[in-house]
RODO-2510 file (C-alpha; in nm, 4 decimals, decimal comma):
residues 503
     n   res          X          Y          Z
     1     x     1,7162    -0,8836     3,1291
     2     x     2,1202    -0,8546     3,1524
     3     x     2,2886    -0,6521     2,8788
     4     x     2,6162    -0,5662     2,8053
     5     x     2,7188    -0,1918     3,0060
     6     x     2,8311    -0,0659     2,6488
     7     x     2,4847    -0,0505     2,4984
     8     x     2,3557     0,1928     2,7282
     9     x     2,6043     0,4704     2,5379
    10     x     2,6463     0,3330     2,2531
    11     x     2,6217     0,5515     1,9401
    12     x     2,5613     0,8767     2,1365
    13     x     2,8269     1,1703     2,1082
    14     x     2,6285     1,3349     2,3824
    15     x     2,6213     1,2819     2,7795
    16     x     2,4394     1,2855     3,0430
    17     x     2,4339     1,6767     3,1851
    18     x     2,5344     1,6400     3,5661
    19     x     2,4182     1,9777     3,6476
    20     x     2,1075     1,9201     3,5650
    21     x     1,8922     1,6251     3,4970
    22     x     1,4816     1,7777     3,4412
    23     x     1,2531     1,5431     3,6895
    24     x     1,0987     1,3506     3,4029
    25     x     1,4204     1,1671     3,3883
    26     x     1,3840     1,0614     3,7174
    27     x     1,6539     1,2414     3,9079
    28     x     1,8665     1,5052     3,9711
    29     x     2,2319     1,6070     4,0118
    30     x     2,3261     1,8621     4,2472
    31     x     2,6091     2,0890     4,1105
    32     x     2,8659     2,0303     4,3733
    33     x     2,8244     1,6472     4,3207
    34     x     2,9129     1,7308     3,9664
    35     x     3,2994     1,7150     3,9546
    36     x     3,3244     1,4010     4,2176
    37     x     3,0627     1,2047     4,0402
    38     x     3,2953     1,2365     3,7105
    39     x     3,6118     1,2026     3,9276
    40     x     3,4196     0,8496     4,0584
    41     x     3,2722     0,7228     3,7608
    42     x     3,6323     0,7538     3,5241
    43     x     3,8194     0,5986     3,8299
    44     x     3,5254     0,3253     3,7846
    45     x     3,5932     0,2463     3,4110
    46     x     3,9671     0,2901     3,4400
    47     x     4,0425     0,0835     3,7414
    48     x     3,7372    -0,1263     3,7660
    49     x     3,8080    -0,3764     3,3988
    50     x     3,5055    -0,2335     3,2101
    51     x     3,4827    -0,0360     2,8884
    52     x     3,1664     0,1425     2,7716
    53     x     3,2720     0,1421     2,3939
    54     x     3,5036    -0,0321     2,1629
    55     x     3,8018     0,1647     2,1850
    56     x     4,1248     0,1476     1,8995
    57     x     4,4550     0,1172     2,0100
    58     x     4,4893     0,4587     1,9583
    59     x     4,2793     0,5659     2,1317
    60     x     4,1568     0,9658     2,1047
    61     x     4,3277     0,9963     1,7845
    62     x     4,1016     0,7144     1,6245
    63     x     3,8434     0,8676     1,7588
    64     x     3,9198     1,1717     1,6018
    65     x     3,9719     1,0290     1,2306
    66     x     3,6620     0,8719     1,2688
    67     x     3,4867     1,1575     1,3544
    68     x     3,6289     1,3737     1,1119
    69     x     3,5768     1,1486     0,8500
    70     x     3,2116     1,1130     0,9440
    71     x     3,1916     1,5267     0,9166
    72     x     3,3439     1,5070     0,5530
    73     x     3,0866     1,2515     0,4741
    74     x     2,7747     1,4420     0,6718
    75     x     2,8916     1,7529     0,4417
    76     x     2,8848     1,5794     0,1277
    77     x     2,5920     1,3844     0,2149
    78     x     2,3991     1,7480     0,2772
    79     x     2,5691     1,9010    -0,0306
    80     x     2,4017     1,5881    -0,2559
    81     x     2,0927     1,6024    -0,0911
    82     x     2,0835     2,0167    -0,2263
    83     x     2,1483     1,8756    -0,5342
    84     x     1,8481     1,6061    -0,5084
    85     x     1,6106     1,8434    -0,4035
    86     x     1,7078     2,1358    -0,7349
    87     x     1,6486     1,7778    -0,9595
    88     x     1,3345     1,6703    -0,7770
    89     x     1,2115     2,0163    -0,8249
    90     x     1,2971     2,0335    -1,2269
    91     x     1,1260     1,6792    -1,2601
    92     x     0,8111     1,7702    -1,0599
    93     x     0,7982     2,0758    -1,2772
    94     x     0,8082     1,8231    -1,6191
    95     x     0,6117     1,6014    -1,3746
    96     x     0,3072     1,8626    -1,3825
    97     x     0,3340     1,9377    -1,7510
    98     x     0,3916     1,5879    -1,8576
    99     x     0,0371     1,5630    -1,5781
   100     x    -0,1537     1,8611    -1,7467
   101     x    -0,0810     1,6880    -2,0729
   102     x    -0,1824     1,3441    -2,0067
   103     x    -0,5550     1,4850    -1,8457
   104     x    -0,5865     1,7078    -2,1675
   105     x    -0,5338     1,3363    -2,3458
   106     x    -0,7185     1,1560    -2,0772
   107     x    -1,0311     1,4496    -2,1311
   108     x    -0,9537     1,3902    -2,5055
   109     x    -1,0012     1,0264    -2,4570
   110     x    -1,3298     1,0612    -2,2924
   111     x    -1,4303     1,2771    -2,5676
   112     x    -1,3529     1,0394    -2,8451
   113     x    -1,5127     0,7582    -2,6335
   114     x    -1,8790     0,9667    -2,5493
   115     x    -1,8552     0,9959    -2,9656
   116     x    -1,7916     0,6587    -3,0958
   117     x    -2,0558     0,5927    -2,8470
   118     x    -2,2759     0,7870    -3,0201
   119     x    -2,1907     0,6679    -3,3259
   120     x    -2,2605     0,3522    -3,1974
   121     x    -2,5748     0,4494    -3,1278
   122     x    -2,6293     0,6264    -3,4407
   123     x    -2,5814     0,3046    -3,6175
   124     x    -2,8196     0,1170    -3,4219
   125     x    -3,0446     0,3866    -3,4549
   126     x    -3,0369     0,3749    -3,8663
   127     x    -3,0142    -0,0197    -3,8760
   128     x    -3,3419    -0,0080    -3,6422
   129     x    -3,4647     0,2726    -3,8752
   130     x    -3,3619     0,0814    -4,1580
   131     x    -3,5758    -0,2545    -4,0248
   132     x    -3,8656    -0,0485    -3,9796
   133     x    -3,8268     0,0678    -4,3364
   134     x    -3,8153    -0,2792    -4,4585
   135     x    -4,0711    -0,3652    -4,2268
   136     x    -4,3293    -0,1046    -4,3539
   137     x    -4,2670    -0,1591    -4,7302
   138     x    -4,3748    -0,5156    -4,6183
   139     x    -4,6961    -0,4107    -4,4757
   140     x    -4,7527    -0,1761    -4,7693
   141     x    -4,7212    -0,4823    -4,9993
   142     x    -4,9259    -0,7067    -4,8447
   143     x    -5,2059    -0,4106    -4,8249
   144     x    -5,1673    -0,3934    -5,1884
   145     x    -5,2013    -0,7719    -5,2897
   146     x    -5,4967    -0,7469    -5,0461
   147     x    -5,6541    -0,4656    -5,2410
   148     x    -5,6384    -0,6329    -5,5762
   149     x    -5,7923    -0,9234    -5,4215
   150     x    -6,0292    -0,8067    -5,2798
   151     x    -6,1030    -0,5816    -5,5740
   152     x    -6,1057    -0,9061    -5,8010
   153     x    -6,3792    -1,0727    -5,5590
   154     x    -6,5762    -0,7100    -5,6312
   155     x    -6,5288    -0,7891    -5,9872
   156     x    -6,6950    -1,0984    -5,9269
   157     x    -7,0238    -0,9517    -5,7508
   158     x    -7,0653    -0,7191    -5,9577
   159     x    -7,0492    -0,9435    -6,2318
   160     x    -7,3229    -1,1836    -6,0833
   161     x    -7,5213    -0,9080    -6,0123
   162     x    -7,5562    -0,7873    -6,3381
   163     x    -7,6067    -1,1551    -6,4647
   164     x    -7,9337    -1,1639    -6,1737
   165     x    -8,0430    -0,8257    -6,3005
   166     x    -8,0431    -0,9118    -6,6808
   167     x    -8,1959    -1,2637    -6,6220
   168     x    -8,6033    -1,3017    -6,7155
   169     x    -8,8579    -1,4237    -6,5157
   170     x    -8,8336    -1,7617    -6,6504
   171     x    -8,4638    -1,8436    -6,5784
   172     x    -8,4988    -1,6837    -6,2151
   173     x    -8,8265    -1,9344    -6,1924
   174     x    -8,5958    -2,2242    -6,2999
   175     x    -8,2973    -2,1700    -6,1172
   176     x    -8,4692    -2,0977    -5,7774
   177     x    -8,7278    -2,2781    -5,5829
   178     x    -8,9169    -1,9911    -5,4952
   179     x    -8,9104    -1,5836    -5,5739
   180     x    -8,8134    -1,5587    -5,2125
   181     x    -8,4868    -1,7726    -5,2255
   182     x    -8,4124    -1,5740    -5,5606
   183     x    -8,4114    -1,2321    -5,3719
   184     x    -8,2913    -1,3507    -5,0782
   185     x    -7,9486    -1,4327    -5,2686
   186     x    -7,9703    -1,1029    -5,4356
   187     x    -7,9583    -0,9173    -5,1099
   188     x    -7,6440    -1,1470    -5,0068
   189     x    -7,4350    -1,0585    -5,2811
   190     x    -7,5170    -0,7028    -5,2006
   191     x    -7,3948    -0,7317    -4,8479
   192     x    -7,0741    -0,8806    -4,9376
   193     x    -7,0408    -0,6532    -5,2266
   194     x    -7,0975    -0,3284    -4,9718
   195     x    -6,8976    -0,5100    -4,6869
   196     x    -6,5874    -0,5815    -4,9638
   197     x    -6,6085    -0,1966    -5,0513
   198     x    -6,5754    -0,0795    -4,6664
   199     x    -6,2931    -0,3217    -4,6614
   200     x    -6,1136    -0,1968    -4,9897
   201     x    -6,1655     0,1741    -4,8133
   202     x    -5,9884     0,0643    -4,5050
   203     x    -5,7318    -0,0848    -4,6922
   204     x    -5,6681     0,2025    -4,9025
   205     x    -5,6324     0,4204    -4,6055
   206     x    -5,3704     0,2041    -4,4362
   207     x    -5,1687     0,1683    -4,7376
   208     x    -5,1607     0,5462    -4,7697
   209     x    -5,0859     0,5737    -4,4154
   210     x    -4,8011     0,3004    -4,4465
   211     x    -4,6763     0,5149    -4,7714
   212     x    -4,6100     0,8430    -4,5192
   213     x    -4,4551     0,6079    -4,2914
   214     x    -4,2487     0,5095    -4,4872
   215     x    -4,1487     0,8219    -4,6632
   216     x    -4,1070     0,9959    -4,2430
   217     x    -3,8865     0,7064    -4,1622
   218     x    -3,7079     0,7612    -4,4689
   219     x    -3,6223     1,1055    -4,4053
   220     x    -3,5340     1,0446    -3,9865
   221     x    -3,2963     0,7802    -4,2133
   222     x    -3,1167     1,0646    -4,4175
   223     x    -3,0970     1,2502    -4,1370
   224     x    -2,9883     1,0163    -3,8956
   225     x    -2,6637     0,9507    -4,1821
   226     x    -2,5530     1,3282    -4,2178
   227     x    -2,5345     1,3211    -3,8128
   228     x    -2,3075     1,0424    -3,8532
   229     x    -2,1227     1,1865    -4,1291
   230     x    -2,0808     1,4717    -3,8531
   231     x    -1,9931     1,2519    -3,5850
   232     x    -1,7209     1,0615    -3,7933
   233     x    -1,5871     1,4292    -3,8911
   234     x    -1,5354     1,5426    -3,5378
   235     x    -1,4170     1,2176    -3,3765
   236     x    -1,1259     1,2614    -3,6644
   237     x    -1,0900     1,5950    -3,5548
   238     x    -1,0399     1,5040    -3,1788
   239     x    -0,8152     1,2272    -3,2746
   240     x    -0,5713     1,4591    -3,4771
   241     x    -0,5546     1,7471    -3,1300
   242     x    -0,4839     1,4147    -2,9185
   243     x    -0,2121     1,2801    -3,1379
   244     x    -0,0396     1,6454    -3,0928
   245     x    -0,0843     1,6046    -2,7057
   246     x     0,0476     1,2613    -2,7489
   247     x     0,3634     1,3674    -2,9320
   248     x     0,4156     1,6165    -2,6328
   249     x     0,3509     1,4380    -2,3346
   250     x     0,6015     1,1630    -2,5220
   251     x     0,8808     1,4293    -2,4873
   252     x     0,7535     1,5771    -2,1811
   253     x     0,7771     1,2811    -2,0564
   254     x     1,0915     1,1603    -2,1704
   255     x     1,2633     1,4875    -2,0090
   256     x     1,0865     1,3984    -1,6812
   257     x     1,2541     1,0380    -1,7157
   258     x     1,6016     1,1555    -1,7957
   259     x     1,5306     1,4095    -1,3869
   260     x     1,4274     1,0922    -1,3032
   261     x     1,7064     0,8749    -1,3654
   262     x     1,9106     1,1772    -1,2399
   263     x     1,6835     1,1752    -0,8931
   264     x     1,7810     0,7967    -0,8554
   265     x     2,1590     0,8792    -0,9079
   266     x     2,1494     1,1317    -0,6813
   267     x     1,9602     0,9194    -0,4394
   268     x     2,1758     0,6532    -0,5406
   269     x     2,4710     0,8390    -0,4147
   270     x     2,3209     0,9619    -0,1139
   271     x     2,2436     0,6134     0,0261
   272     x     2,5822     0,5165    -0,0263
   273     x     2,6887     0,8273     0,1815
   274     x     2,4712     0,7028     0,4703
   275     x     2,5862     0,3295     0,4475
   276     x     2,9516     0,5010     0,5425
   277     x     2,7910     0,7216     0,8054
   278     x     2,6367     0,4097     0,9439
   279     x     2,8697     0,2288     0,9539
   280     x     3,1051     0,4697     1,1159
   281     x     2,8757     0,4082     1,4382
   282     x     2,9858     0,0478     1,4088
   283     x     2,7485    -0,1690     1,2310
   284     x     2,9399    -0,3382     0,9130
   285     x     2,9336    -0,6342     1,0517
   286     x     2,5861    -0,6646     1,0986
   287     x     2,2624    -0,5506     0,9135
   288     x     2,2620    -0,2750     0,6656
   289     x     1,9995    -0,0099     0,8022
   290     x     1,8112    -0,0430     0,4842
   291     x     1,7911    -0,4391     0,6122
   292     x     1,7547    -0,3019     0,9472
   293     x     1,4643    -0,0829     0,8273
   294     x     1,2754    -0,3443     0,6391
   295     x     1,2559    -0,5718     0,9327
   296     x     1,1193    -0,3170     1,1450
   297     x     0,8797    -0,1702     0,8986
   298     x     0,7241    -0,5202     0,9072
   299     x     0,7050    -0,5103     1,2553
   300     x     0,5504    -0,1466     1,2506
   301     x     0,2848    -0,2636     1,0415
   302     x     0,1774    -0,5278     1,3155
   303     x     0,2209    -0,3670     1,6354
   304     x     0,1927     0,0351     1,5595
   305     x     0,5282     0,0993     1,7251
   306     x     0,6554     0,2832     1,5215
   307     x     1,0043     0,1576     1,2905
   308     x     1,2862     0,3796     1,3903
   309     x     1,2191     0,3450     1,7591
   310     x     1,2094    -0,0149     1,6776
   311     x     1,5599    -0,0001     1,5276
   312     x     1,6952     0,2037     1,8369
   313     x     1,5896    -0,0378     2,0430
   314     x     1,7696    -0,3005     1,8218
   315     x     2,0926    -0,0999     1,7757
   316     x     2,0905    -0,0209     2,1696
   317     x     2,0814    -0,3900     2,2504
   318     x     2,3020    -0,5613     2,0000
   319     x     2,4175    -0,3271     1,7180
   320     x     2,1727    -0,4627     1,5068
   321     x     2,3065    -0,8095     1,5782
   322     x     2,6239    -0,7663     1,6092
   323     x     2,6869    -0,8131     1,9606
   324     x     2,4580    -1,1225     2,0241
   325     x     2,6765    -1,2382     2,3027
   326     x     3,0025    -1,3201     2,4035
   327     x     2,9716    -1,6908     2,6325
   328     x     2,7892    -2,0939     2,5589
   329     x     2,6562    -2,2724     2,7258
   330     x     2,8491    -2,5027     2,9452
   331     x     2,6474    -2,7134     3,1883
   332     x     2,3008    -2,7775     3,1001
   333     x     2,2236    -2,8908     3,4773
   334     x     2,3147    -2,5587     3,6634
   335     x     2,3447    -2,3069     3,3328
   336     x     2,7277    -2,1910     3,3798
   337     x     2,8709    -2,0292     3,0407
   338     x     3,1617    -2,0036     2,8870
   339     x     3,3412    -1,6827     2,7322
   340     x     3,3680    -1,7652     2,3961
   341     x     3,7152    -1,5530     2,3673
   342     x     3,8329    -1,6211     2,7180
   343     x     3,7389    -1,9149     2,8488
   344     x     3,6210    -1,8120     3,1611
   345     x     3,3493    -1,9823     3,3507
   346     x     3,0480    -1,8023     3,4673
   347     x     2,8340    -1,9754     3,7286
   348     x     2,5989    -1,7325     3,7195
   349     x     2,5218    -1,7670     3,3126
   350     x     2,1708    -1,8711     3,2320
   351     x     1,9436    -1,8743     3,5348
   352     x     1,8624    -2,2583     3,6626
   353     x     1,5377    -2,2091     3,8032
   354     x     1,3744    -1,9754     3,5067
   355     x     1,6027    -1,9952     3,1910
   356     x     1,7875    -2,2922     3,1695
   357     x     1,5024    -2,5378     3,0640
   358     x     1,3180    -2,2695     2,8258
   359     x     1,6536    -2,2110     2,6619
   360     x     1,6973    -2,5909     2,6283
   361     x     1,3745    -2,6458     2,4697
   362     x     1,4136    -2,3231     2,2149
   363     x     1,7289    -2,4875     2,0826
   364     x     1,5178    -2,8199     2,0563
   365     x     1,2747    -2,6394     1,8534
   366     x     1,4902    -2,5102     1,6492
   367     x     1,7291    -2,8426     1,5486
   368     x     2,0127    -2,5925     1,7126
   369     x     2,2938    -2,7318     1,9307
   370     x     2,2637    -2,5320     2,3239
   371     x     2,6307    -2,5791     2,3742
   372     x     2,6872    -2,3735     2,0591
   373     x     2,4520    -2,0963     2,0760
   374     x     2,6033    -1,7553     2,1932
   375     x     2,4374    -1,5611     2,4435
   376     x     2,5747    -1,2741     2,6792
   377     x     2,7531    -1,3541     2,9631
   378     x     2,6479    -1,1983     3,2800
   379     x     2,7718    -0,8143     3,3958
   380     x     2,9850    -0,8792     3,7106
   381     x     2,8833    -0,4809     3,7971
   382     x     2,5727    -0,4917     3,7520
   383     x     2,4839    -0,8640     3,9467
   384     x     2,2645    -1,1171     3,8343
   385     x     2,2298    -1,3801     3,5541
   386     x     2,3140    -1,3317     3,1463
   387     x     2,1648    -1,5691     2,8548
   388     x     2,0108    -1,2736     2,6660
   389     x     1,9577    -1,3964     2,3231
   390     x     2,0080    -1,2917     1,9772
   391     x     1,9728    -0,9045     1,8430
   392     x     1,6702    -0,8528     2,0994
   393     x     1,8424    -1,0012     2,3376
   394     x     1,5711    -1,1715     2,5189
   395     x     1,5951    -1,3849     2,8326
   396     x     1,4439    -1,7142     2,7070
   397     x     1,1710    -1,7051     2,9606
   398     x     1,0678    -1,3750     2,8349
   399     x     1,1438    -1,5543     2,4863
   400     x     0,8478    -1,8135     2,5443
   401     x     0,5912    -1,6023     2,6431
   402     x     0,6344    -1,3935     2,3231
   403     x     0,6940    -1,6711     2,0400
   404     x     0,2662    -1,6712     1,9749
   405     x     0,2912    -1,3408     1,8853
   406     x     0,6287    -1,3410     1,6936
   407     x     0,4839    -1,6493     1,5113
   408     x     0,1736    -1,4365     1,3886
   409     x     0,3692    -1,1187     1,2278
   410     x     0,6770    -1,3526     1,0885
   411     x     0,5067    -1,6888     0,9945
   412     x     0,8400    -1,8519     1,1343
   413     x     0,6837    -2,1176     1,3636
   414     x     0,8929    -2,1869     1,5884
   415     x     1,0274    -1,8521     1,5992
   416     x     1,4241    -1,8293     1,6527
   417     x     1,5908    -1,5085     1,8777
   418     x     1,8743    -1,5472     1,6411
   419     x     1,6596    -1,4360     1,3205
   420     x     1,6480    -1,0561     1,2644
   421     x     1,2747    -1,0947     1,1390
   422     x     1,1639    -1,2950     1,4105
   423     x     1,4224    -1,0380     1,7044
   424     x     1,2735    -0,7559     1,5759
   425     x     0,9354    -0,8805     1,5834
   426     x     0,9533    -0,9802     1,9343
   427     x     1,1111    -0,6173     2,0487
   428     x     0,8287    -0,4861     1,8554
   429     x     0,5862    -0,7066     2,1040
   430     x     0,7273    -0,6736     2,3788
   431     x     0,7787    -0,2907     2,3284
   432     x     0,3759    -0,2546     2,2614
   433     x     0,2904    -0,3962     2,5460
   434     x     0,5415    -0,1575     2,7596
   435     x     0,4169     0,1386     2,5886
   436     x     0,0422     0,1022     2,6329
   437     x     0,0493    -0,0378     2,9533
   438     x    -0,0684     0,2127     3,2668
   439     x     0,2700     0,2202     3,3658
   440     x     0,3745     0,4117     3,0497
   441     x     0,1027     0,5245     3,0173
   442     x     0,0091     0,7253     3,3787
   443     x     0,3759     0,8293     3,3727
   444     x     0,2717     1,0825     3,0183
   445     x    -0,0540     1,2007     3,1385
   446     x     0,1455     1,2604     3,4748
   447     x     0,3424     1,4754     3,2562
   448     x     0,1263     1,6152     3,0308
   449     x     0,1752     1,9331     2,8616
   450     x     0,5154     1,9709     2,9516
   451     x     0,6545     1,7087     2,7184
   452     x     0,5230     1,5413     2,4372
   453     x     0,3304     1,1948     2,4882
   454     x     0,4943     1,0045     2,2751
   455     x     0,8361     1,1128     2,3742
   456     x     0,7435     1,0611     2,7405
   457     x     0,5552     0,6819     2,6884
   458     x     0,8770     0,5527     2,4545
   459     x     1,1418     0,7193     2,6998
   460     x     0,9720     0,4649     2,9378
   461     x     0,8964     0,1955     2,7308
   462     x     1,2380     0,1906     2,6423
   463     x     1,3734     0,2147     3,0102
   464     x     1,1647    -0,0578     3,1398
   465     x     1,2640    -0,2990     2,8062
   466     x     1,6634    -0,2288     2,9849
   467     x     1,5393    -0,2623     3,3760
   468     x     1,1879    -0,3527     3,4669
   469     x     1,0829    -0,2552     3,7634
   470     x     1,4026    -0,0102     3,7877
   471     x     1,3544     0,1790     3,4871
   472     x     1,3207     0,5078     3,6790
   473     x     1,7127     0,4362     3,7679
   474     x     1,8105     0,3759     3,3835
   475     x     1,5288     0,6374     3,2043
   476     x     1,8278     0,8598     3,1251
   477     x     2,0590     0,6473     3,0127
   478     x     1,8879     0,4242     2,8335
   479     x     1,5104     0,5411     2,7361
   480     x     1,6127     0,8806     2,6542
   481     x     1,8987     0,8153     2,4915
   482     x     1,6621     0,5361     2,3223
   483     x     1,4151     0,8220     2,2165
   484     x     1,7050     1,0343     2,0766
   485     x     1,8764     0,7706     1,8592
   486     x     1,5238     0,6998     1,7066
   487     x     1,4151     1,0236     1,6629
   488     x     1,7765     1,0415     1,4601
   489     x     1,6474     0,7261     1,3100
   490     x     1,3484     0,8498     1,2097
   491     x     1,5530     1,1682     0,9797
   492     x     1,7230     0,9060     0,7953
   493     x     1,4101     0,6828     0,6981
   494     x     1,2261     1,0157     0,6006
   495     x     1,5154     1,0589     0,3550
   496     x     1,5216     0,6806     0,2430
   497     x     1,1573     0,6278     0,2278
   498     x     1,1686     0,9470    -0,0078
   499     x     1,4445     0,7815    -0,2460
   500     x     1,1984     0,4644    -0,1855
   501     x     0,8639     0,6691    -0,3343
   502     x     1,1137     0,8615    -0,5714
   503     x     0,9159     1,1840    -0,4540
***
């Protein structure tokens, strides 16, 4: 996909070596060709209308300012972070006391909890204890009533029997049939009357036994009550050490706030130190990189590429958005652009036969006017068509084949090249699919050992993103340099995902 020539430096102090380029970069300068290539390549950009980076009027000495301003601003920036790190280290310090304090409260927690749990169960046990008092006094009662009754109906027997044994021969005549019935109800009353006696011995025996029930459960009931007592006297004993470890983890930790608020000034101050230093590499106009950083940690999370390659890619192609391109569209029947600045015409704009009618239906999509949409006008050097859009600068064919997958990390349906979220998405995408293809892929293990994977599979990732098929040609200048910038990247979100965690 066309992109401007300035990307492919952009943001890097450093240069390609001519006397030596190592053969994963694809090629290799001879030293005598050193000199004439230079000689060649500043005629190129002098005479030939092209400039590889924005460039002030005055030239060098800008240049200069702005680099010596960025040193002033790099030394303060390191002489805060010294600062951050003695305040971190003071806070974690209160941080482990103020820790050690709140598990000695935490263990003195548990300890109160396991005993007004047992208290708890204490309680039940003397209310149970208490029931089976109650209980057993009832039993003893009702053995007692059945005792006197039962006594009372031996009363009775005995009392007929000594009316049948003091009655004569003529009353026992006249008040039974027959000597036989007589005796017969003498030896009934007997039975009862021995029967009633077995019964009042039974009786007896349970009541007793109910009585040294009672009196046991009584006792387990005292007992049970001066454990409690006990209990209650060391869970007030526990609470009074925990309210001293209270008080001091209260000022431990208030110490360990007032580091803290001191770790966010600090970290405060170094984030506005980096906003300067970034945007001394010339991105005020466009995303801030803590912006930057939260649209590609999205797109991280979805793909695995990892964020700060993400963002090189980004920066490489459009500054972060702000070079989304510099010509409209002007003819939607053969694709010509227009510079937006110069007027010029462009024939060779957006690509008939594979962009034009993708592009056309994206701005449909998206309610957005084609003859209004920027896109980047094509590199007379370097031959072909432009219409890259937005910060990813996509060519909308590429575009279409990615919006699916740009849909299902951003939840913008239809997606739009022209929103960061959905632009870094779709680098993100696109980018996977480079990286952990067997291109990529064979190219490492080709190399293996001598460089590390990663570095090797995003070096090419990134140079095919730029070329395609003739990413061998632009692996220096664009993948590693790619690699570099997010390996730079990569320091500064290790720093701001620190101040982020406040660890």
């Amino acid at each position: 996909m066309p992109k401007f020539v300035k990307d492919i430096f952009l943001g890097h102090k450093k240069r390609i070596n001519l006397s030596y380029v190592d053969d994963r970069r694809g090629f290799r300068f001879p030293k005598f060709a050193k000199h004439a290539f230079v000689a060649v390549f500043v005629g190129y950009l002098i005479f030939g209308g092209y400039v590889l980076a924005p460039i002030s009027p005055s030239g060098t000495f800008a240049q200069a300012d702005s680099e010596d301003e960025r040193a002033e601003l790099e030394a303060e920036l390191e002489a805060v972070l010294k600062e951050l790190e003695q305040v971190k280290a003071q806070r974690d310090v209160l941080t482990r006391q103020g820790n050690t304090l709140q598990s000695e409260v935490n263990r003195l927690n548990a300890q109160i909890s396991k005993i007004n749990l047992q208290i708890k169960a204490i309680n039940l046990s003397i209310q149970k204890l208490a029931g089976e008092i109650e209980n057993t006094q009832g039993r003893i009662e009702v053995a007692e009533e059945d005792i006197t009754l039962r006594k009372n109906s031996l009363a009775d027997l005995l009392q007929d029997l000594y009316e049948y044994d003091t009655a004569s021969l003529a009353e026992i005549l006249l008040a039974s049939p027959s000597l036989s019935d007589f005796f017969g109800g003498v030896n009934d009353l007997m039975l009862v009357q021995d029967n009633l006696r077995v019964a009042i011995a039974e009786i007896v025996a349970l009541r007793d036994e109910l009585l040294q029930q009672k009196e046991t459960l009584s006792i387990q009931k005292e007992d049970t009550e001066k454990l409690k007592a006990f209990q209650d006297a060391q869970r007030r004993e526990v609470q009074s050490v925990r309210g001293e470890k209270d008080n001091l983890l209260q000022v431990t930790r208030g110490e360990e706030a007032r580091y803290q608020t001191l770790v966010l000034e600090k970290q405060k101050t170094a984030a506005e130190i980096r906003q300067q230093i970034f945007r001394l590499l010339g991105v005020d106009e466009a995303l801030t990189f803590e912006e930057a950083y939260s649209f590609a940690k999205l797109a991280e999370q979805s793909t695995g590429i990892r964020a700060a390659f993400i963002m090189a890619i980004l920066k490489k192609e459009s500054d972060f958005g702000a070079n989304v391109g510099q010509c409209t569209l002007a003819d939607t029947h053969s694709g010509a652009t227009l510079g937006v600045n110069t007027g010029r015409r462009f024939e060779n704009g957006i690509k008939p036969s594979r962009d034009l009618q993708p592009f056309l239906r994206i701005t449909r999509d998206l309610s957005l006017d084609p003859m209004q949409r920027p896109v980047s006008c094509p590199i007379a050097s370097a031959g072909g068509y432009g219409g890259a859009m937005g910060p990813a600068q996509f060519i909308p064919s590429t575009w279409v084949l990615y919006e699916d997958k740009i849909s299902n990390i951003t939840g913008n349906n239809p997606p739009s090249p022209w929103r960061n979220a959905d632009a870094f998405a779709a680098t993100a995408v696109y980018i996977r699919d480079l990286y952990n293809d067997s291109v990529c892929t064979s190219y490492a293990k080709s190399l293996a050992g001598r460089w590390p994977e990663r570095e090797l599979r995003e070096e090419c990732a990134a140079a095919r993103y730029y070329a395609g098929g003739g990413w061998r040609t632009h692996y220096q200048f664009y993948g590693v340099a790619v690699r570099e910038q997010a390996d730079g990247f990569q320091q500064d979100i290790n720093i701001m995902t620190g101040s982020i965690t406040q660890r």
